[in-house]
Structure formats: C-alpha cells, structure tokens
The first five atom37 places (N, CA, C, CB, O) and aatype in JSON, in Angstrom:
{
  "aatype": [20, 20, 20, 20, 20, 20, 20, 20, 20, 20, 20, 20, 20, 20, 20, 20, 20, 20, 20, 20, 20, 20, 20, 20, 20, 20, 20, 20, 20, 20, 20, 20, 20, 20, 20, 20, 20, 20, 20, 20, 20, 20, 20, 20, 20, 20, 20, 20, 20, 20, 20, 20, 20, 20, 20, 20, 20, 20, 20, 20, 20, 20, 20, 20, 20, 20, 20, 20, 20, 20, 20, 20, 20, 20, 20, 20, 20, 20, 20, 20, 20, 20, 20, 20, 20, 20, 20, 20, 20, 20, 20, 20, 20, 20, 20, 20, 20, 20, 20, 20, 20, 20, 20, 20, 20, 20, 20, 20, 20, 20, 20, 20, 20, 20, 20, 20, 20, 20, 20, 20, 20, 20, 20, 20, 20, 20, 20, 20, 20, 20],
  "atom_mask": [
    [1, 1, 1, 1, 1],
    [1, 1, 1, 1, 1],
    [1, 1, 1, 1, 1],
    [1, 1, 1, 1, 1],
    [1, 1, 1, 1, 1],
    [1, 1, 1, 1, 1],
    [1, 1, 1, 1, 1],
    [1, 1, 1, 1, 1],
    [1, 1, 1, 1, 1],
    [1, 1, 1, 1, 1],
    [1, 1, 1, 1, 1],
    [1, 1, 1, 1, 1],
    [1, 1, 1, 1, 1],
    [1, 1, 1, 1, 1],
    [1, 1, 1, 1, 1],
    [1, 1, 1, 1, 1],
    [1, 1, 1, 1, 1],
    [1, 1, 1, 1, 1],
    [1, 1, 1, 1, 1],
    [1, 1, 1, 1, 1],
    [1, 1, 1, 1, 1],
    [1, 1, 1, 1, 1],
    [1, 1, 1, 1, 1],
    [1, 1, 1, 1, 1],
    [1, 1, 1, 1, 1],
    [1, 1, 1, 1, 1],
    [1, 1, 1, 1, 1],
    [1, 1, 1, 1, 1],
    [1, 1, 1, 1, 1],
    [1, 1, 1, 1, 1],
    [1, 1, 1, 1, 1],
    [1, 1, 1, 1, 1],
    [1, 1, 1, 1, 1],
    [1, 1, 1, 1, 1],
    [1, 1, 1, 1, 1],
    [1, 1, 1, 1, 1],
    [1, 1, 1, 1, 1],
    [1, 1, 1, 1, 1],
    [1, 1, 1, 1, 1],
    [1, 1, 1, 1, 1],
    [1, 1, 1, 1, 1],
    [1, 1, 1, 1, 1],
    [1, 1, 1, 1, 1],
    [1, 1, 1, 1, 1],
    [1, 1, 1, 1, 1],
    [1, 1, 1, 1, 1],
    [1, 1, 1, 1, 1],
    [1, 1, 1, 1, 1],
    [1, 1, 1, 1, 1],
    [1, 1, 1, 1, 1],
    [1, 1, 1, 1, 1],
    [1, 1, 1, 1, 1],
    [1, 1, 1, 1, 1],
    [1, 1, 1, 1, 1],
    [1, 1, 1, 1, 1],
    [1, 1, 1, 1, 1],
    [1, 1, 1, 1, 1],
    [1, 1, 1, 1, 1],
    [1, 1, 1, 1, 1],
    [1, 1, 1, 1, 1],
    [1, 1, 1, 1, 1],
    [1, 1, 1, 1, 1],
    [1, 1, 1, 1, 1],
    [1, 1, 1, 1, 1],
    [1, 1, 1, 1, 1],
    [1, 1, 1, 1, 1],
    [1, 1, 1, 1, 1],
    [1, 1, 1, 1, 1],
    [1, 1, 1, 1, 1],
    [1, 1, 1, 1, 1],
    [1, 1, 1, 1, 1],
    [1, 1, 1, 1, 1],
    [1, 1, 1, 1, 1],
    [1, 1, 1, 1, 1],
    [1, 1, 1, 1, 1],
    [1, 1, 1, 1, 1],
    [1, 1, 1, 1, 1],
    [1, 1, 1, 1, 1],
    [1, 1, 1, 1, 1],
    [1, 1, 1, 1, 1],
    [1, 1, 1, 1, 1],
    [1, 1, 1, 1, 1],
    [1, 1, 1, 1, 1],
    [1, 1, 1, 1, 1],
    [1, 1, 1, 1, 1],
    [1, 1, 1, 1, 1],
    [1, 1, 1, 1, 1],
    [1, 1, 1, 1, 1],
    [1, 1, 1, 1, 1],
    [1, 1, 1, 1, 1],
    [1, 1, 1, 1, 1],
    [1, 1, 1, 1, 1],
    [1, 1, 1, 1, 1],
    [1, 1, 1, 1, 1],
    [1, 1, 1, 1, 1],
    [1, 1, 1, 1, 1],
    [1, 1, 1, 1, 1],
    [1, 1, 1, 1, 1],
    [1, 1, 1, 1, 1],
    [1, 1, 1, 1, 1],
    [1, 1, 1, 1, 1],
    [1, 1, 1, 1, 1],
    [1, 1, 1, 1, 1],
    [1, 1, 1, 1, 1],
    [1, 1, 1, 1, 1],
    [1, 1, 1, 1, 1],
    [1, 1, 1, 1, 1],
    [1, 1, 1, 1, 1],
    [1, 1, 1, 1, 1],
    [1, 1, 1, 1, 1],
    [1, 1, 1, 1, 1],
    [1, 1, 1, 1, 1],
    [1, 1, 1, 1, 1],
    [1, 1, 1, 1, 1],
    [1, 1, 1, 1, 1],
    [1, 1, 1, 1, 1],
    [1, 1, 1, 1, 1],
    [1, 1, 1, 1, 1],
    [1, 1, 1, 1, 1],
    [1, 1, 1, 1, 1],
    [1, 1, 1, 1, 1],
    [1, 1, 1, 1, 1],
    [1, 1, 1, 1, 1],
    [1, 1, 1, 1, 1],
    [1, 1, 1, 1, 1],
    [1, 1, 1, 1, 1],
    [1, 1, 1, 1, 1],
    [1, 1, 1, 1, 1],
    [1, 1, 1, 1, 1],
    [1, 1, 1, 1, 1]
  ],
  "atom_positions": [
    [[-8.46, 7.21, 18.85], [-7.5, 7.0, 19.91], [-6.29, 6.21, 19.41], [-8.16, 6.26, 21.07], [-5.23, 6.43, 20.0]],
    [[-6.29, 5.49, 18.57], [-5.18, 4.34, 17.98], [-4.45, 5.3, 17.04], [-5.9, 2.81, 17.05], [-3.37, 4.84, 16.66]],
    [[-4.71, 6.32, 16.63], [-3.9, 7.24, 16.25], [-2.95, 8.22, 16.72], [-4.42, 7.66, 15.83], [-2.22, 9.0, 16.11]],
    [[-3.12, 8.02, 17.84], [-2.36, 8.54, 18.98], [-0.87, 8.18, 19.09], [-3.01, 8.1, 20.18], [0.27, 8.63, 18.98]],
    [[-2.07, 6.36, 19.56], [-0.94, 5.57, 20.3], [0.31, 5.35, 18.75], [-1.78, 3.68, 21.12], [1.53, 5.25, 18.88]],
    [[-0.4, 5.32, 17.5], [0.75, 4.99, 16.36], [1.75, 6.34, 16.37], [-0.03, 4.74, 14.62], [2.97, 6.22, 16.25]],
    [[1.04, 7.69, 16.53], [2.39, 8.79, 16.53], [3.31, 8.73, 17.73], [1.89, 10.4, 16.54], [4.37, 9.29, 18.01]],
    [[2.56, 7.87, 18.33], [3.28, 8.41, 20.07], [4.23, 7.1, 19.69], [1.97, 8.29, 22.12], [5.37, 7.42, 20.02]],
    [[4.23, 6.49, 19.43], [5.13, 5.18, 19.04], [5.79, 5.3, 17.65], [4.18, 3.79, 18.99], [6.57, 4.47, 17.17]],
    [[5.33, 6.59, 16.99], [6.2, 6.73, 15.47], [7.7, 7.56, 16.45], [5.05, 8.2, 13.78], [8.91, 7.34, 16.37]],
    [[6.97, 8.44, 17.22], [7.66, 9.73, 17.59], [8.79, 9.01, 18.9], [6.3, 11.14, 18.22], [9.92, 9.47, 19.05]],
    [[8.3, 7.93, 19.68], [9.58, 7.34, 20.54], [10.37, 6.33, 19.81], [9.14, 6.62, 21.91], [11.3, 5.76, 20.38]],
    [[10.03, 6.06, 18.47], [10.99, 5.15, 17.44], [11.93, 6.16, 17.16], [10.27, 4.5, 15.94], [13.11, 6.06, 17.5]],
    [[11.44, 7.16, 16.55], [12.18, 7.87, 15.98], [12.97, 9.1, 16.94], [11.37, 8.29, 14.93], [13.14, 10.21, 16.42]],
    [[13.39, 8.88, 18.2], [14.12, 9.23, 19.17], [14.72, 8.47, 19.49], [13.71, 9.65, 20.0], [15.87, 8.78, 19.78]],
    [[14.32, 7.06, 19.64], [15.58, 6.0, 19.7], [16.58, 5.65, 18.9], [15.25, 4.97, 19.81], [17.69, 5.15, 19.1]],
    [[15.65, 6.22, 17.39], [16.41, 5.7, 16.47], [18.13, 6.99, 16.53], [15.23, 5.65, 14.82], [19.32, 6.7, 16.4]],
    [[17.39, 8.43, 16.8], [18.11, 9.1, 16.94], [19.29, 9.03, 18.16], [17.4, 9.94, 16.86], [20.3, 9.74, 18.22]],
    [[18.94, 8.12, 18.98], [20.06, 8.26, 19.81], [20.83, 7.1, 19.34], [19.75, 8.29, 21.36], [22.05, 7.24, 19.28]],
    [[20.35, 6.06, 19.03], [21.05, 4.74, 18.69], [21.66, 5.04, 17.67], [20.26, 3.53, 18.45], [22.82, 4.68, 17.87]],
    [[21.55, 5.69, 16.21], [22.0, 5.54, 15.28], [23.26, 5.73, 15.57], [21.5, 6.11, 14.44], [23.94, 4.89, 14.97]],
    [[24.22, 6.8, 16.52], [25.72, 7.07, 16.58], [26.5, 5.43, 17.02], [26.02, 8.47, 17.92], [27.59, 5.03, 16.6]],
    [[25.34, 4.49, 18.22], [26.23, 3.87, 18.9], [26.27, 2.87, 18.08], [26.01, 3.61, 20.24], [27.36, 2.41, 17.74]],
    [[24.71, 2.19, 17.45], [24.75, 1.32, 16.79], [23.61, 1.18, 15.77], [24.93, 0.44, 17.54], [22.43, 0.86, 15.91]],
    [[24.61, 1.62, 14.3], [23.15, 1.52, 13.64], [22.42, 0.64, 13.06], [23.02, 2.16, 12.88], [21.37, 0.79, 12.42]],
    [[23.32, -0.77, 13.42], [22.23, -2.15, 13.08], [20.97, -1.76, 13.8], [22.79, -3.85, 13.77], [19.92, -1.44, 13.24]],
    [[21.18, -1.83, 15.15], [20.07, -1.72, 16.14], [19.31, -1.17, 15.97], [20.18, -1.41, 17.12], [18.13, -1.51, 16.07]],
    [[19.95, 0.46, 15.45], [18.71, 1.64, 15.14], [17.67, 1.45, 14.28], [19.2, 2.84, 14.59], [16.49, 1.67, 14.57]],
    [[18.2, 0.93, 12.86], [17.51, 0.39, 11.82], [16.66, -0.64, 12.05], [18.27, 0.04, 10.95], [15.62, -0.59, 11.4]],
    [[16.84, -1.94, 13.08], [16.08, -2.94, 13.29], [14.93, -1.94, 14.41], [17.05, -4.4, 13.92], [13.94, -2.67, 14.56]],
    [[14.84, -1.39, 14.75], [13.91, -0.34, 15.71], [12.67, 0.54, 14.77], [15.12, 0.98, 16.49], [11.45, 0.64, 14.91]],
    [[13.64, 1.1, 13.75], [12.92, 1.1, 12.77], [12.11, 0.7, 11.53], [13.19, 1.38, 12.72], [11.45, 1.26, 10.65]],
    [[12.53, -0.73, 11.93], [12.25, -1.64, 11.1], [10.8, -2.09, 11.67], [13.39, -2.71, 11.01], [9.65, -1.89, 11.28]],
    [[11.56, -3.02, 13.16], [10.09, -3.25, 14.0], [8.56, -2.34, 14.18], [10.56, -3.27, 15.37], [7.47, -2.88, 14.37]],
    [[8.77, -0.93, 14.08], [8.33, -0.07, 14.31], [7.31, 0.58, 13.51], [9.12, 0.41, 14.51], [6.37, 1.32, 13.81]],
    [[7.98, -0.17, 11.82], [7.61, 0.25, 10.65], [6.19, -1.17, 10.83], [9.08, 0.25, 9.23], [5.03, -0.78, 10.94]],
    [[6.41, -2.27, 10.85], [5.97, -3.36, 10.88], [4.88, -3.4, 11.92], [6.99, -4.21, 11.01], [3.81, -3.8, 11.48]],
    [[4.9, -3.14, 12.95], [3.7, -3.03, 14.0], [2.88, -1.64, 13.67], [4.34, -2.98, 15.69], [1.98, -1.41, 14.49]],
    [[3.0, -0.92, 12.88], [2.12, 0.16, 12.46], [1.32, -0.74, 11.43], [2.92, 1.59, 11.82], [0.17, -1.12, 11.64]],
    [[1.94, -1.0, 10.46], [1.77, -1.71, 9.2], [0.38, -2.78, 9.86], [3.48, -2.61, 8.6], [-0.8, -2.79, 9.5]],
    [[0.87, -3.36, 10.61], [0.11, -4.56, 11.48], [-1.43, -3.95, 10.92], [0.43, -4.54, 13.62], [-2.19, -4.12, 9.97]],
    [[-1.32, -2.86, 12.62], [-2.25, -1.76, 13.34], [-3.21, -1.19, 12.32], [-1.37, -0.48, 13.99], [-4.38, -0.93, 12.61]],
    [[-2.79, -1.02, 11.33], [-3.62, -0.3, 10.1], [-3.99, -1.09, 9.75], [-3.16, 0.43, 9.05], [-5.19, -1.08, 10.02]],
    [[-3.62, -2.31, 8.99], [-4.56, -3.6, 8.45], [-5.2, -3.73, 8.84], [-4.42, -4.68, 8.36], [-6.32, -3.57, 8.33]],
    [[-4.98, -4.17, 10.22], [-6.84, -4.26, 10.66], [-8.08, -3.53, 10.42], [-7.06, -4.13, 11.9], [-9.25, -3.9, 10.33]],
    [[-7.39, -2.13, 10.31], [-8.59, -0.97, 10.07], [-8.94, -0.97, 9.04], [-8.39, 0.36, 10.27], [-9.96, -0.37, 8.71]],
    [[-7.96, -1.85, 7.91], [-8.6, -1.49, 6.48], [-9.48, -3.15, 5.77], [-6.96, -0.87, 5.25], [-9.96, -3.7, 4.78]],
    [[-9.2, -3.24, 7.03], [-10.71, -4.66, 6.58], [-11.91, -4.02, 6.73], [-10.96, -6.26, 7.8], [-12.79, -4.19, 5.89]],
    [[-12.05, -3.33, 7.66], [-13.56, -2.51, 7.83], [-13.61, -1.51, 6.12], [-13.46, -1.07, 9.7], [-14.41, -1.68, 5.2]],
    [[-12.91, -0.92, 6.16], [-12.57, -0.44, 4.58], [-13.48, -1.35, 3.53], [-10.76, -0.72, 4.17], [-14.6, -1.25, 3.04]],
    [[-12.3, -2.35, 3.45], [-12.42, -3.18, 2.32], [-14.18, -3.89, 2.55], [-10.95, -4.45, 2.37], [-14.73, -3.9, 1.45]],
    [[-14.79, -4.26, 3.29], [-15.74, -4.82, 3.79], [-17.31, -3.37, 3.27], [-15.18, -5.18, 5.67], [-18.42, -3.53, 2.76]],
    [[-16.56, -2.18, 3.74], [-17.49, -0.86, 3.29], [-17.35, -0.97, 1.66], [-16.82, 0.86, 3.97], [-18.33, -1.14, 0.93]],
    [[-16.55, -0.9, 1.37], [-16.31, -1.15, -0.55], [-16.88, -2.16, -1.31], [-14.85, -1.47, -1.0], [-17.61, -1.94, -2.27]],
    [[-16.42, -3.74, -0.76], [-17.36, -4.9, -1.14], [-19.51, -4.14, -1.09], [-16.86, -6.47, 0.48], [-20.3, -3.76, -1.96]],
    [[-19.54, -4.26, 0.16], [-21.18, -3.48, 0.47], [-21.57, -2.44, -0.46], [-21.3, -2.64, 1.96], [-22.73, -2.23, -0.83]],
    [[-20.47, -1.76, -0.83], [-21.05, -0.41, -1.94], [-21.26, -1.14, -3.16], [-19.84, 1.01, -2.32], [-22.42, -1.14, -3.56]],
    [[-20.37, -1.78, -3.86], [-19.98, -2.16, -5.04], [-21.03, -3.24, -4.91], [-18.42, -2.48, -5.31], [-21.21, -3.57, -6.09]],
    [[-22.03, -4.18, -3.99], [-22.77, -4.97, -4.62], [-23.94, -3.99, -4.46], [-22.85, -6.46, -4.11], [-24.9, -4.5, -5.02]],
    [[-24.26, -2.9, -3.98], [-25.21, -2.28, -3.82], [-25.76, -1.65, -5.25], [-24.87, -1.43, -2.8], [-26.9, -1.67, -5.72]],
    [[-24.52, -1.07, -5.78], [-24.66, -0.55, -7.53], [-24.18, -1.31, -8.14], [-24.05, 0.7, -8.11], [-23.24, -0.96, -8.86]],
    [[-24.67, -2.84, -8.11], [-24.32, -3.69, -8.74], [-22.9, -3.93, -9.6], [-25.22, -3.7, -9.29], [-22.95, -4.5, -10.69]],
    [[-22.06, -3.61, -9.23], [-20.46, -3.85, -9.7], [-20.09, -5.22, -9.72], [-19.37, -3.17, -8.73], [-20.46, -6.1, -8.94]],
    [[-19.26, -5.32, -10.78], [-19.02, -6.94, -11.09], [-18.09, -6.89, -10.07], [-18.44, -7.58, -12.7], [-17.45, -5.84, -9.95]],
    [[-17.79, -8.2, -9.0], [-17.17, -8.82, -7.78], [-15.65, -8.72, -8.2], [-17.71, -10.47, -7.44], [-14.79, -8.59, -7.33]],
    [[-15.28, -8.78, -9.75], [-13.82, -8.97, -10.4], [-13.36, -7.2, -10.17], [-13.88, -9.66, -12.44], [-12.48, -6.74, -9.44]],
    [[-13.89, -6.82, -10.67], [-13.28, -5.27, -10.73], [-13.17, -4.92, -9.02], [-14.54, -3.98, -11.71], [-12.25, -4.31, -8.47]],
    [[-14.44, -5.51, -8.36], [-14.08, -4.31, -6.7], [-12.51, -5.71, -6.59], [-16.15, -4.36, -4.43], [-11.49, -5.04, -6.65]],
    [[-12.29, -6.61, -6.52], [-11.39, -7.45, -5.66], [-10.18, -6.9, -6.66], [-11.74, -9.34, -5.52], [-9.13, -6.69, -6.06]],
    [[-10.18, -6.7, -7.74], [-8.78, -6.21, -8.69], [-8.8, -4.5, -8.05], [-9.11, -6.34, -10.98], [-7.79, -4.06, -7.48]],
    [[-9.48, -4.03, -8.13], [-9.57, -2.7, -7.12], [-8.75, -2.6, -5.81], [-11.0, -2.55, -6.62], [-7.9, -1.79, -5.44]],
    [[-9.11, -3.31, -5.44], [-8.8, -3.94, -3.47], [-7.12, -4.38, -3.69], [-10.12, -6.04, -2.78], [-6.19, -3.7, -3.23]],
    [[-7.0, -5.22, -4.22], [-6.15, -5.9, -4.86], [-4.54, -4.62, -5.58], [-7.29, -6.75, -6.12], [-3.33, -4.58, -5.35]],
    [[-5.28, -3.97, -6.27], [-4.67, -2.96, -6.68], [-4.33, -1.54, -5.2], [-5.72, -2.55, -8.02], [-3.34, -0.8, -5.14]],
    [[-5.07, -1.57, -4.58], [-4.94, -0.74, -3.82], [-4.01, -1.15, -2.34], [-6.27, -0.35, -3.7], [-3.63, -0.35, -1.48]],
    [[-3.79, -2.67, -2.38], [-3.19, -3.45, -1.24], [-1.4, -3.36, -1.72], [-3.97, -5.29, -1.17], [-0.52, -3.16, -0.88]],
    [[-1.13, -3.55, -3.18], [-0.06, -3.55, -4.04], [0.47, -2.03, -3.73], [-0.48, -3.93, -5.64], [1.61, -1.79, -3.34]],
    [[-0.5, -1.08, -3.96], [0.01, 0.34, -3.7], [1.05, 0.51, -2.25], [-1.44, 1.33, -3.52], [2.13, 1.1, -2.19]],
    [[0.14, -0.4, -0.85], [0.21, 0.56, 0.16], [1.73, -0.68, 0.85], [-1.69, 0.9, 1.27], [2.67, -0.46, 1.62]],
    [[1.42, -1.6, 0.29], [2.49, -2.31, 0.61], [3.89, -2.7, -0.09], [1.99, -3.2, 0.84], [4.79, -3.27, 0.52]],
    [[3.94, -2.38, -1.27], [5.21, -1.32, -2.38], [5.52, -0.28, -1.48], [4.53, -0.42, -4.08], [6.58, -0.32, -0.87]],
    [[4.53, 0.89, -1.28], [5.38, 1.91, -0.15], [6.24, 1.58, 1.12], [4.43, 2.72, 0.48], [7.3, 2.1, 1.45]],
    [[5.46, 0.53, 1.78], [5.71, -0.02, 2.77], [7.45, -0.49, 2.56], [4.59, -1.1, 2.97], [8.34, -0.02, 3.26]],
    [[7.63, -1.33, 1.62], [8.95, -1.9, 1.52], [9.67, -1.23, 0.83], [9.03, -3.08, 1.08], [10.83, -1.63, 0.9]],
    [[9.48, -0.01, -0.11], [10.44, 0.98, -0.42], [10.32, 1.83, 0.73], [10.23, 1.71, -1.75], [11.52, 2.0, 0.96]],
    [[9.94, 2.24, 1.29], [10.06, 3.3, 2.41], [11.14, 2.51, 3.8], [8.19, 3.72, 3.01], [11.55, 3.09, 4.81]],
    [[11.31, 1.46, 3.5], [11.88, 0.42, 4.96], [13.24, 0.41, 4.21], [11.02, -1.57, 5.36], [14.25, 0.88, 4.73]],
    [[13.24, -0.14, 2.96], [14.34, -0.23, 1.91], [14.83, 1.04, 2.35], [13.95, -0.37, 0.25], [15.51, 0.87, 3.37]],
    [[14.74, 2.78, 1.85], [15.24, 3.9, 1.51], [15.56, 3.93, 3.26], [14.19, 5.09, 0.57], [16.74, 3.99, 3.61]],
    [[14.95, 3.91, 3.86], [15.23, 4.32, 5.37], [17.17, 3.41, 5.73], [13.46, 3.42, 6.64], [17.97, 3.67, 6.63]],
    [[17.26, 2.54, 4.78], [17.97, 1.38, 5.31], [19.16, 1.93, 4.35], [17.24, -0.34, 5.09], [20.24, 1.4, 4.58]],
    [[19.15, 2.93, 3.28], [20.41, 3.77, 2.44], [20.17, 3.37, 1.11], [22.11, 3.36, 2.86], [20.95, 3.79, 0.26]],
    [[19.09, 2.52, 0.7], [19.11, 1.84, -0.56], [18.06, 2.15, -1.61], [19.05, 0.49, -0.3], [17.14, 1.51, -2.13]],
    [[18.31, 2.81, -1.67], [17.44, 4.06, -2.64], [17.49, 3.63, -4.14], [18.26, 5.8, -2.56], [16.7, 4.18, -4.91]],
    [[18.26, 2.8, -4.56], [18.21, 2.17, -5.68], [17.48, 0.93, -5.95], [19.27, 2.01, -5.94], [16.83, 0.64, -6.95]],
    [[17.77, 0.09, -4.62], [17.01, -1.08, -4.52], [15.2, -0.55, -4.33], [17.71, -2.01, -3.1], [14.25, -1.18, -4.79]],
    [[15.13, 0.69, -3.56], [13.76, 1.19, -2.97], [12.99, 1.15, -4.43], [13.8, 2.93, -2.11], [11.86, 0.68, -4.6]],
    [[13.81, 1.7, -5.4], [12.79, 2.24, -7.08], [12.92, 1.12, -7.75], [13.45, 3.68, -8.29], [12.67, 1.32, -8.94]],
    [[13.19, 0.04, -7.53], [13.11, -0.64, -8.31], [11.71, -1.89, -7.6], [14.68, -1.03, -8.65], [11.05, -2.75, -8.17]],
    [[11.73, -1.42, -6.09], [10.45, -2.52, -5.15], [9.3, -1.15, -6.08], [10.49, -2.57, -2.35], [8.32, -1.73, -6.56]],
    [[9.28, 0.28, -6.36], [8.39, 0.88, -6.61], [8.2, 0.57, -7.93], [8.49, 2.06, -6.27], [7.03, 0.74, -8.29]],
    [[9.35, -0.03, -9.23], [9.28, -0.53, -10.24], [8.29, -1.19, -10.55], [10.08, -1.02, -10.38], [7.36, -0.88, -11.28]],
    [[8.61, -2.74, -9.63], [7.85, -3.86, -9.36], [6.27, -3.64, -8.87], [8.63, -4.58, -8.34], [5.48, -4.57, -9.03]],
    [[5.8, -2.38, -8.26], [4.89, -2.62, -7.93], [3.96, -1.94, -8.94], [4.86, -2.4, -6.7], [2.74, -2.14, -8.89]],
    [[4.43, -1.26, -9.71], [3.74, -0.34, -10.52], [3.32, -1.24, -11.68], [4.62, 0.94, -10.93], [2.14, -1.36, -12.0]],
    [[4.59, -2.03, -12.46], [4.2, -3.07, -12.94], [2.91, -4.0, -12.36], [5.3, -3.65, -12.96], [1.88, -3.96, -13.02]],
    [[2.94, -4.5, -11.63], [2.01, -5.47, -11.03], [0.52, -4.8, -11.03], [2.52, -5.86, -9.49], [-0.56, -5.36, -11.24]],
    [[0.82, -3.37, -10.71], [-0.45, -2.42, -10.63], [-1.25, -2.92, -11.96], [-0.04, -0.59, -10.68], [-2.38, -3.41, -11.88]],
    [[-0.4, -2.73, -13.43], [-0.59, -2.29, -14.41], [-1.07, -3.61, -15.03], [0.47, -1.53, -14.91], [-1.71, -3.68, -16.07]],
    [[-0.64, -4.77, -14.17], [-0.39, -5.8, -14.59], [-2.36, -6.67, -14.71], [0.95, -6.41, -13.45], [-3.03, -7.37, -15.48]],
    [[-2.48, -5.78, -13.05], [-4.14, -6.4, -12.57], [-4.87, -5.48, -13.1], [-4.63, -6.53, -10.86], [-6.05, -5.81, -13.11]],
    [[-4.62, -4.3, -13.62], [-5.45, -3.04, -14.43], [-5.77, -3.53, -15.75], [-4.55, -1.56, -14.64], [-6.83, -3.13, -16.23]],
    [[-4.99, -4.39, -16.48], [-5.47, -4.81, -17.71], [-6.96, -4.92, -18.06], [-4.95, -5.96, -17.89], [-7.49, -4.56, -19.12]],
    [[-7.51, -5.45, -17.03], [-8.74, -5.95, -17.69], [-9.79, -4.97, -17.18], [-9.11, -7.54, -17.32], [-10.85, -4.69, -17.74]],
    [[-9.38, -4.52, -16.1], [-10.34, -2.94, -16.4], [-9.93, -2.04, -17.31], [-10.42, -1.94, -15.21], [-10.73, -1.14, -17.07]],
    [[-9.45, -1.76, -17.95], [-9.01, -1.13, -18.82], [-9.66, -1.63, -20.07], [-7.69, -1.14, -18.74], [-10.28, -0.71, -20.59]],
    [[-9.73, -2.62, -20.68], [-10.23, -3.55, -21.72], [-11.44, -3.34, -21.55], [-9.89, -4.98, -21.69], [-12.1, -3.3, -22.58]],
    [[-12.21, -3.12, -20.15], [-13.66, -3.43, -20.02], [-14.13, -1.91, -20.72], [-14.24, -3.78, -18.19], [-14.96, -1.76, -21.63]],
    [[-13.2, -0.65, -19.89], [-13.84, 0.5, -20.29], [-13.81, 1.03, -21.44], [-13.55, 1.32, -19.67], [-14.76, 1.62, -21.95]],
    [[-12.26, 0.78, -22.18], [-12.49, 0.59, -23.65], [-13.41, 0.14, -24.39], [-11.82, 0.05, -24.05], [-13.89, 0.94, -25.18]],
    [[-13.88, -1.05, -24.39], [-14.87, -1.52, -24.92], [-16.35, -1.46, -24.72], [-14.59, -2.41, -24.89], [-17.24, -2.08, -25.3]],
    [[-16.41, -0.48, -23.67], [-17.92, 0.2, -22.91], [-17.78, 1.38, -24.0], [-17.91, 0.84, -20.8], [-18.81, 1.77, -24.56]],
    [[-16.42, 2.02, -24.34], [-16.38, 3.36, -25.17], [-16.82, 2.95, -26.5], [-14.89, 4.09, -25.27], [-17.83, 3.46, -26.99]],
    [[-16.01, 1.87, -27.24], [-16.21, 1.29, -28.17], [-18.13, 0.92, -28.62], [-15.24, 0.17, -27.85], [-18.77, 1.21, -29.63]],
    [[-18.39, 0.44, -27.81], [-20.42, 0.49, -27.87], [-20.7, 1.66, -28.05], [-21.45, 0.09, -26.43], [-21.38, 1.85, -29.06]],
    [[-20.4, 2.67, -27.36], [-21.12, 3.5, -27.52], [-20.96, 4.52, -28.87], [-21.04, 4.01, -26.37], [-21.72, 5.41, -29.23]],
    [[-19.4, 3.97, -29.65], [-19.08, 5.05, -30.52], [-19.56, 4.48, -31.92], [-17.46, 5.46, -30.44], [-19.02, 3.4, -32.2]],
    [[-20.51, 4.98, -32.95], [-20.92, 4.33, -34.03], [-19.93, 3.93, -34.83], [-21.74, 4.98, -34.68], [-18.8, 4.41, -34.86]],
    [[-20.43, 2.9, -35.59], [-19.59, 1.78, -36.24], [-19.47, 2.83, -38.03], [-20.75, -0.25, -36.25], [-20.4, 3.3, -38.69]],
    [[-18.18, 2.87, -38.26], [-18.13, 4.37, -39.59], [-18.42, 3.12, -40.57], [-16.12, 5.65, -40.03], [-18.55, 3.3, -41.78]]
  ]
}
C-alpha cells in the first residue's frame, strides 16, 4: 500500500512541478526537492527491516560482522550518492551531479578494500606455493 501512496505523491510532485516551473522555478525545484526527501525518508524505514534480514542471514552462515556492516555500509553509499546526484541533475547541474557520483564510487572502493584483500588471499591459500 505505501507504494501507492509514494507514486501517487511522485506523480502530484511532478504536476506541480510542471505547472510551477513556468511561474516559478525556485518553488518548483524546492517541491521537488521536498518530495525527493520524504520518499527518501519513507524507504529508510523499509530498509531497516532489510538490513536487520541481512544481519540474521549473515550470522546464520556464520559471516564475519565486518564484511555484512561494510556490505550495508557500501550499499547505503550507493543509494544515497543517487539520491544527491539525482536532486543535483534535476536542479541543471549535471557536472556537479558526476562528480557527488565520483565521490561516491570512490568511497565505495574506499570500504571494498578489505574485502577484496580478504578474497584475494582466500585465492592465494588455495593456489600452491611454485
């Protein structure tokens, strides 16, 4: 049902935005701004139940606690980089937008290090020593 109410509230943003943008497009943009932000809200909440199902899996097949939270962690960086390049590009700034997608990709790459190191070196065991 909350999926509803977010299109039915994507779809009267984005009719206001269409009528406002001629008269005033500070306004329009702050509409779309607000609009962007109370979705954003609305979904967080849902992705604690998420994150909470993932923690439960990952101690179930025993996963080290560092990798699911750099996981989580990595996957929060993804959705909220979109979030502020997509608000950015909506706003004409499409240059500033790739460079918030710059930043986040970095940061991605940044908390991936050490999974990366781990699986390497899981490969490394297994490959005989010449």
């Amino acid at each position: 049902m909350e999926i509803l109410q977010i299109v039915t509230l994507g779809i009267v943003a984005t009719l206001l935005f269409l009528i406002l943008k001629n008269v005033n497009q500070t306004f329009a943009f702050f509409v779309i701004l607000i609009t962007g932000i109370i979705i954003f809200i609305s979904v967080i909440q849902q992705i604690n139940s998420i994150f909470q199902l993932i923690k439960t899996l990952g101690t179930k097949a025993q996963v080290d606690g560092m990798y699911l939270e750099t996981i989580l962690k990595i996957i929060g960086i993804a959705y909220i980089t979109e979030l502020g390049a997509s608000i950015t590009k909506d706003a004409g700034l499409a240059s500033v937008a790739s460079k918030i997608e710059l930043a986040g990709k970095i940061f991605i790459l940044l908390l991936a290090i050490p999974i990366i190191t781990a699986v390497i070196e899981a490969i490394l065991r297994f490959i005989p020593a010449a």
